[in-house]
C-alpha positions as CSV (number, residue, x, y, z in Angstrom):
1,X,-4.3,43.4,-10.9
2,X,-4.8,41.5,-13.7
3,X,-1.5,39.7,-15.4
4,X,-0.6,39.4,-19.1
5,X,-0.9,35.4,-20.6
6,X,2.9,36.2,-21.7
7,X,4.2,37.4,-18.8
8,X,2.3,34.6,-16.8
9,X,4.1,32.0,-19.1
10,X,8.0,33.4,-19.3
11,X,7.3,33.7,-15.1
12,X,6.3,30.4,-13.8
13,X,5.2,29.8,-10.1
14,X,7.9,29.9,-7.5
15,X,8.3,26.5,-6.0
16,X,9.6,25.3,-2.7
17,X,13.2,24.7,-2.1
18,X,13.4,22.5,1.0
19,X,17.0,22.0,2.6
20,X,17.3,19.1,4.6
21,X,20.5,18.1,7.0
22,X,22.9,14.8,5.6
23,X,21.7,13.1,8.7
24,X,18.4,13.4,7.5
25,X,19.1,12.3,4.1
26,X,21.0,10.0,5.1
27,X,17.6,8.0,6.9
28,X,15.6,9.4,4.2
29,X,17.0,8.1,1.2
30,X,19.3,4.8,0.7
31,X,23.5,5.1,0.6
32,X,23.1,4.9,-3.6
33,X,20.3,6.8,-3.7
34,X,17.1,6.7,-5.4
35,X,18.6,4.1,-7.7
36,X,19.0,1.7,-4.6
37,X,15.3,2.8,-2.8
38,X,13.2,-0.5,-2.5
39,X,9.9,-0.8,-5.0
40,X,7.8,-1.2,-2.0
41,X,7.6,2.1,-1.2
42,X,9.4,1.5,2.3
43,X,12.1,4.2,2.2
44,X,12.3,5.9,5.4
45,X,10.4,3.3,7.7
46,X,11.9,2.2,10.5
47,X,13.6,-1.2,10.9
48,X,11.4,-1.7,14.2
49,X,8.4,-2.2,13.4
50,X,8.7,-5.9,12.9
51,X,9.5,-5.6,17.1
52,X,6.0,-4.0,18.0
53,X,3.7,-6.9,16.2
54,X,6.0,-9.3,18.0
55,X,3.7,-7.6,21.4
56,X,0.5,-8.6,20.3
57,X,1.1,-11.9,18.5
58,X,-0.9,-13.7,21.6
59,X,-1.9,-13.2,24.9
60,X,1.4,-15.1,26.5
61,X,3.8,-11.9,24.5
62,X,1.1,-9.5,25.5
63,X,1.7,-10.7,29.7
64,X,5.6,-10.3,29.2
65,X,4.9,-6.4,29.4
66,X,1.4,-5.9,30.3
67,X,0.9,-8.3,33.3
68,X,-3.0,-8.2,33.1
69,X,-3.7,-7.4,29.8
70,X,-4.5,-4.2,28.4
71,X,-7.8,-2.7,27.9
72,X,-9.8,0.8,26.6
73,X,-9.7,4.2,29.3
74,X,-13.2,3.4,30.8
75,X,-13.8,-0.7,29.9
76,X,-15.2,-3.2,32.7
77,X,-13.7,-6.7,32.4
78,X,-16.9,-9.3,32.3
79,X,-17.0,-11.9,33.9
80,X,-19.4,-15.1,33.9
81,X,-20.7,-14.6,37.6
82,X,-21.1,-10.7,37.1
83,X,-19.0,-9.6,39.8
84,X,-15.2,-9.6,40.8
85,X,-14.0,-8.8,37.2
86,X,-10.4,-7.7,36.6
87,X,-9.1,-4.0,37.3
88,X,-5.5,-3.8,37.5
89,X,-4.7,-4.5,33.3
90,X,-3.5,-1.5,31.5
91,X,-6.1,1.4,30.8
92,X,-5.0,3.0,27.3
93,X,-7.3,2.6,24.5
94,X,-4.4,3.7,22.1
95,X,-2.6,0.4,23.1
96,X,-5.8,-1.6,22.9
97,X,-7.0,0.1,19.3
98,X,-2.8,-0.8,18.3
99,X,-3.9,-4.4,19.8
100,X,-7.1,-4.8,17.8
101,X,-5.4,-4.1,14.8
102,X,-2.8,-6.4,14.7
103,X,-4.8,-9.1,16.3
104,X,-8.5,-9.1,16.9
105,X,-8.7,-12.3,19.2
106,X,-6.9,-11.0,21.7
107,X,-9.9,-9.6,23.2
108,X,-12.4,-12.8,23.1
109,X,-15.3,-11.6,25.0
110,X,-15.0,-7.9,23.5
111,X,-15.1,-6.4,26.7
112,X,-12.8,-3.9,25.5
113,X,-9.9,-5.3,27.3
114,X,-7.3,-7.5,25.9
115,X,-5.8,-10.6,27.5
116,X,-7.4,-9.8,30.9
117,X,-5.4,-12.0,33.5
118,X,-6.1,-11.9,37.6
């Protein structure tokens, strides 16, 4: 129940062991290393990520793939008359919160949908 201070100290806490597969590794770390790993800290990120902020750059990038724009699950597109607003853009708000990060003035009228296009 209880445990002696010396026995405590000559028997140190088990730690994790964590095997992981040279493919993984191989992603993980760079070819030479920790040596070679970058100082930013980006070891491990994937080389694509430049190709998803290239989507939301403006609202002509954001119409190559999302004809009418893209807007939250339940937003209303407003228009200046009231009536006849858009309804066929994309309805994700994951896609519109990924938007909104990477460029708030893609939604203008903060409707909740981005680039709206009839």
């Amino acid at each position: 129940m209880f445990q002696n201070v010396r026995t405590a100290a000559r028997f140190p806490k088990p730690r994790l062991l964590v095997l992981v597969p040279m493919a993984l590794a191989a992603f993980v770390l760079p070819a030479g290393g920790l040596a070679a790993a970058p100082a930013s800290g980006s070891v491990g990120q994937p080389a694509a990520t430049g190709a998803v902020s290239v989507i939301w750059k403006n609202c002509t990038s954001v119409h190559t793939r999302y004809a009418h724009g893209v807007g939250r699950l339940n937003a209303r597109d407003h228009t200046r008359s009231g009536t006849g607003g858009v309804t066929t853009f994309k309805r994700s708000t994951r896609l519109y919160n990924a938007a909104m990060r990477y460029n708030s003035g893609l939604d203008g009228d903060k409707d909740g949908v981005a680039c709206e296009k009839r």
